[in-house]
N, C-alpha and C positions, 0 to 999 in steps of 0.2 A: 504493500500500500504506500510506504515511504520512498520506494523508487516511482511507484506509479506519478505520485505528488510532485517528486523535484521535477520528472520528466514535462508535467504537465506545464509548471513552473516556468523552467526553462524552454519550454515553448511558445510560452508566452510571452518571457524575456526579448525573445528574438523576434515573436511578432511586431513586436511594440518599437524594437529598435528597429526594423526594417520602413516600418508606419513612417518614425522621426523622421531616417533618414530619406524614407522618400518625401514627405515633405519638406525638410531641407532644398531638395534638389528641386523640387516645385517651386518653391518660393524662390530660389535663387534665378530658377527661368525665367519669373514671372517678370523678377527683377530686370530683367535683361531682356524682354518681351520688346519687339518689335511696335511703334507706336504708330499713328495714322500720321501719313503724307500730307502738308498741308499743298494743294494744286494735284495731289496724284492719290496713288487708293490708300484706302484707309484699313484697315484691322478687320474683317467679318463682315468687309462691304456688301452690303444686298441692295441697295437704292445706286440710283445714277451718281457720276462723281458731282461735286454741288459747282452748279454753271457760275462758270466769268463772264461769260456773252449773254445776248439779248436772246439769240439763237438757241443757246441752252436753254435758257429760262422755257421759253416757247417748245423744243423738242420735251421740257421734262414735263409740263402744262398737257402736251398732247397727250404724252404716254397714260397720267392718270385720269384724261379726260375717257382716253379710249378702254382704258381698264374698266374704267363704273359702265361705261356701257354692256361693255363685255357683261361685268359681274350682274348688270340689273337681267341681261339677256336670258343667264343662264340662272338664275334661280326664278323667274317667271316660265322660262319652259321648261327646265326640270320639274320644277312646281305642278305644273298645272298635268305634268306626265304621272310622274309619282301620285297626285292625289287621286289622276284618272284608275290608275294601275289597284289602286287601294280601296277605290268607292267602288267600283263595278267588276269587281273580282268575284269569279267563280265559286269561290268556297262561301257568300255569302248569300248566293241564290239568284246573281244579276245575268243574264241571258243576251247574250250576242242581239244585236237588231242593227239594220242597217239604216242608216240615216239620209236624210234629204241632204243635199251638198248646193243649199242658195247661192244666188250670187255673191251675195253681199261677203262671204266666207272667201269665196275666189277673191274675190277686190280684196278683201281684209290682208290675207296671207302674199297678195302681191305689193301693193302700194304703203302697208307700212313699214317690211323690211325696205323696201327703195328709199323711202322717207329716213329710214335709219341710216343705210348708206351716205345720204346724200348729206345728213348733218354729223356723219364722220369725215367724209370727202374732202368739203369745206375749207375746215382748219387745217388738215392735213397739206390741202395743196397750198395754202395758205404760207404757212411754212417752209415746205421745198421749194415752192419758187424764191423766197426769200434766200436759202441757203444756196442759191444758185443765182444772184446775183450779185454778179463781183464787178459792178461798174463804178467808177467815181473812187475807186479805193486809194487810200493818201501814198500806199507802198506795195509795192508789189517786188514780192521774193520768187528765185527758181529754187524746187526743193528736187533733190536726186537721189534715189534712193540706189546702194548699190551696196555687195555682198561686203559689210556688214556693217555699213556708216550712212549717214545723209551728209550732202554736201550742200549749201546755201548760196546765192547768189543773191543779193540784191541788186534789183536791174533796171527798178523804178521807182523814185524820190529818195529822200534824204539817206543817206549813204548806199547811194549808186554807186558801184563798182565793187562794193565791199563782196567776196564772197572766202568762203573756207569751209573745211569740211567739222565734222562733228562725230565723236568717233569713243566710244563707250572709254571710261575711266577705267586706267590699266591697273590701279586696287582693286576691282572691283571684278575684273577678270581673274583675277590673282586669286579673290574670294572663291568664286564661282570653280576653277581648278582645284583649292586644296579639298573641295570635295563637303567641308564644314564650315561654310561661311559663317560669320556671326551674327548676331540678330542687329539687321541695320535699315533704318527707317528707309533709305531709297537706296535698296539691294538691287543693280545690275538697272540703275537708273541713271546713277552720275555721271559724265560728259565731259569730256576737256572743253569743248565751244558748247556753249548753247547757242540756241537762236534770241539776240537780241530783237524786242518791237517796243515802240510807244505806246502808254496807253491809251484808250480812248480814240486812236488812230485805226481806220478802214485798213487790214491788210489782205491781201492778196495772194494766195500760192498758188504758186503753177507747180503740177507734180510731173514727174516723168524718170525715166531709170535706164539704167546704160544695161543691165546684163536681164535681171530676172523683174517679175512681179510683187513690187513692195507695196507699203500704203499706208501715209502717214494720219497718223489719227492720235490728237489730244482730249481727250472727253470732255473737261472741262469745258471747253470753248463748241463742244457738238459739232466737230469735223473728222470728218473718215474719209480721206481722195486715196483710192487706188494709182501705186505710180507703175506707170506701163512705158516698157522697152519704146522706141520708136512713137510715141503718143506721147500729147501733149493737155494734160487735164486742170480744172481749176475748181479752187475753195477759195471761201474767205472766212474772217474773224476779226472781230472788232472786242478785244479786251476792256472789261468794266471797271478793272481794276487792278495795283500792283502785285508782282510777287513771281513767285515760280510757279510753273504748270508742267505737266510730265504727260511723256503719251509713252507710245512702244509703235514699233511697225506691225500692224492687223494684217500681213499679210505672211505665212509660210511661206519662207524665201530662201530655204537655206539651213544647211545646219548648226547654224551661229544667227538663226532667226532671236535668239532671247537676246544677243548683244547690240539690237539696237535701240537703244533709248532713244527720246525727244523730251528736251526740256527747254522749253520757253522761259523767258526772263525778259517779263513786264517791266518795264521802267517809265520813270516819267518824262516828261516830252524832254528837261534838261538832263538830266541823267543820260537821255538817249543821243542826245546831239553831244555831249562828252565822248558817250563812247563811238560814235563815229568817226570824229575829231581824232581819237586813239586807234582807231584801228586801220586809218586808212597813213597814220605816222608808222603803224607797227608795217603795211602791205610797200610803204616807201621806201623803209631800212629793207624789208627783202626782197625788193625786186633786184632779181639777176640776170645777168646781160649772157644770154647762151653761148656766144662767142668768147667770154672769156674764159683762160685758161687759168687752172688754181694746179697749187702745188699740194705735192700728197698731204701734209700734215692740215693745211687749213680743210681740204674735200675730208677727211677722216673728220674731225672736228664736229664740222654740219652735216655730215652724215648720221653720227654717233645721237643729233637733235632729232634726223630725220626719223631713224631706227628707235627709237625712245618711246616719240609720239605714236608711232603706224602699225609697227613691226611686232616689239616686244611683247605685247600681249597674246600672240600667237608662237613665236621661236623662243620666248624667252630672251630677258638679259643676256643670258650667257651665251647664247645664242644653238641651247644643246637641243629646241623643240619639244613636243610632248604629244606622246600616245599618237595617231596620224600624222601630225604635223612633224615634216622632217627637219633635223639639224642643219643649222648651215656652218657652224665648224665642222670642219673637214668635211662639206656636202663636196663632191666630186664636181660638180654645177658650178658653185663657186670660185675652186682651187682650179677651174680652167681656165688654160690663158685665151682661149676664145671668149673676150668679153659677150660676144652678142649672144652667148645662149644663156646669160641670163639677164642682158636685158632685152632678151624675146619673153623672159617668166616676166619682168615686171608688168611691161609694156602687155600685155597679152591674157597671163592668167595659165594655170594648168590645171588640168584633172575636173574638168569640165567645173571650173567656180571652187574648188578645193581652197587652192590660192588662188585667191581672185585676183585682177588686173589691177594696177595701180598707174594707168596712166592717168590718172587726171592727177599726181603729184608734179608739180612742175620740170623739167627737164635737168635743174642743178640739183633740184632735190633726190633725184634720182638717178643721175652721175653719183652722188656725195653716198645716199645708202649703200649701191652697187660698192664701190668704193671704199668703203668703212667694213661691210662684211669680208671682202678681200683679205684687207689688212687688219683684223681682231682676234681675240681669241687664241687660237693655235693656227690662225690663217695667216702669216706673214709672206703675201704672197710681194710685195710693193707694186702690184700690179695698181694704175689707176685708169679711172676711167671717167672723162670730159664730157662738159652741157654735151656740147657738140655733139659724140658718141651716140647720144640721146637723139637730138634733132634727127640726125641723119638715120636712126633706128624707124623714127616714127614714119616717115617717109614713106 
């Protein structure tokens, strides 16, 4: 009986200690729980993300307009099924008879579902034509979706000219590899560029895509444009208000479709002529004249910037790649002294979008990576390779 007891005892002991300890471990998750996105999703979202635009407001108005319809629909005809099904049931003694079929029933059953239609209709188109007039907009951007970044151009009003690409944060990749990210409010969201817009400003995007089927879509602002190869498509959005917005590409593109974030960053009208002012000083210091010639140490240098931003989230820093993604130390590709075969991979792409093409990197910048992977690592090959090299590639 007194071993029966300790045993009981001590099973108990350990129940009770596993309880703590698993509560411990709860409460310390809990601590470390991931918290809602302010402009992007929130913790156990079920409702639409809460609209910046007009256009939101209006998409989210419809959705529960068309819901109570829906819901008044189906519990008057389930209703009226069910009570039939219930009052004139056979086990109560009720006898089949066949009934008179007036007109008045035919009218009924035609003209007020149309009437129903017709005051969903309404609002409905009401809205998509709104969402599909992009005239009179104060800015208009090119958005390009391509395997596995958006690139921006603004090509109408205040910082014309400005474009660059936008290309998921290499932390955040780094996360998403070690397989155990951590709990982080905007997980596989963050962005070395975002897209800068004024607020309260008419913007404009044109979508479109050099290889596959993207499609840039931020919920908050209730825009979703399909970007198509060879096709040239258009949204707009007019922001209510400051701050960050976040979307993702809505279209399976790839198997690096999660790395594409979209994050807006609302600013006000002076905030945004600042950052114009800055960004078209930062497109001044780097423009480069394809014609000139650089010496290895300064092309390794801007390459080493090149390969930082683009590269290393795929091959890694060290340049040893991971799991598909082949090493470019000691890649046999690399260590040849036929420069052009690999920059036919930049220029080009292999393994149908695998690694995808990176010519829309400028022509030094792609002399400079080419360049830099040569000479790093265990590659000291002193082989270099010029803008020129490039121009005369694209050719």
């Amino acid at each position: 009986m007194g071993d029966f007891l300790r045993q009981r005892s001590g099973g108990l002991r350990a129940t009770t200690s596993a309880w703590i300890l698993g509560s411990s471990v709860w409460l310390a998750e809990a601590a470390h729980a991931v918290n809602d996105l302010p402009g992007g999703p929130a913790v156990n979202q079920l409702n639409f993300a809460p609209p910046a635009t007009k256009i939101a407001e209006e998409q989210h108005w419809l959705h529960w307009f068309m819901m109570a319809i829906c819901s008044v629909i189906f519990v008057v005809v389930f209703g009226v099924m069910f009570y039939s099904i219930l009052k004139h049931r056979k086990s109560v003694g009720h006898k089949a008879q066949e009934l008179p079929e007036p007109i008045w029933v035919e009218l009924g059953w035609t003209i007020v579902p149309l009437l129903i239609v017709i005051g969903m209709a309404l609002p409905a188109t009401k809205v998509l034509v709104a969402q599909k007039d992009t005239t009179n907009s104060d800015l208009t951007i090119k958005v390009t979706g391509m395997q596995w970044k958006w690139g921006y151009d603004y090509i109408k009003g205040e910082g014309e000219g400005i474009g660059f690409l936008s290309t998921l944060d290499n932390s955040h990749r780094e996360m998403s590899n070690s397989g155990k990210p951590p709990a982080t409010d905007d997980y596989l969201l963050k962005v070395d560029n975002p897209l800068v817009v004024p607020v309260g400003k008419k913007v404009r995007i044109i979508t479109t895509a050099n290889d596959v089927i993207h499609a840039f879509m931020v919920p908050a602002f209730g825009i979703k444009q399909d970007a198509i190869p060879g096709f040239v498509r258009d949204t707009w959005f007019r922001a209510e208000k400051t701050g960050d917005f976040y979307g993702q590409c809505a279209e399976l593109c790839g198997k690096e479709h999660a790395y594409m974030p979209i994050h807006v960053k609302v600013v006000s009208a002076e905030e945004y002529t600042q950052w114009v002012e800055g960004e078209k000083k930062k497109m001044a210091a780097a423009a480069d004249d394809p014609s000139k010639v650089w010496n290895l140490a300064d092309l390794v240098k801007r390459g080493e910037s090149v390969y930082a931003a683009n590269c290393a989230a795929c091959h890694q820093a060290n340049g040893k790649g991971a799991g598909p993604i082949k090493a470019l130390d000691a890649s046999p590709i690399v260590l040849d002294a036929d420069k052009s075969k690999q920059i036919a991979v930049l220029l080009n792409g292999v393994n149908n979008g695998a690694m995808p093409a990176w010519k829309q990197l400028s022509d030094t910048e792609i002399a400079a990576v080419i360049t830099y992977t040569k000479n790093s690592w265990s590659n000291k090959t002193e082989q270099i390779v010029q803008p020129a090299d490039i121009v005369a590639a694209r050719k």
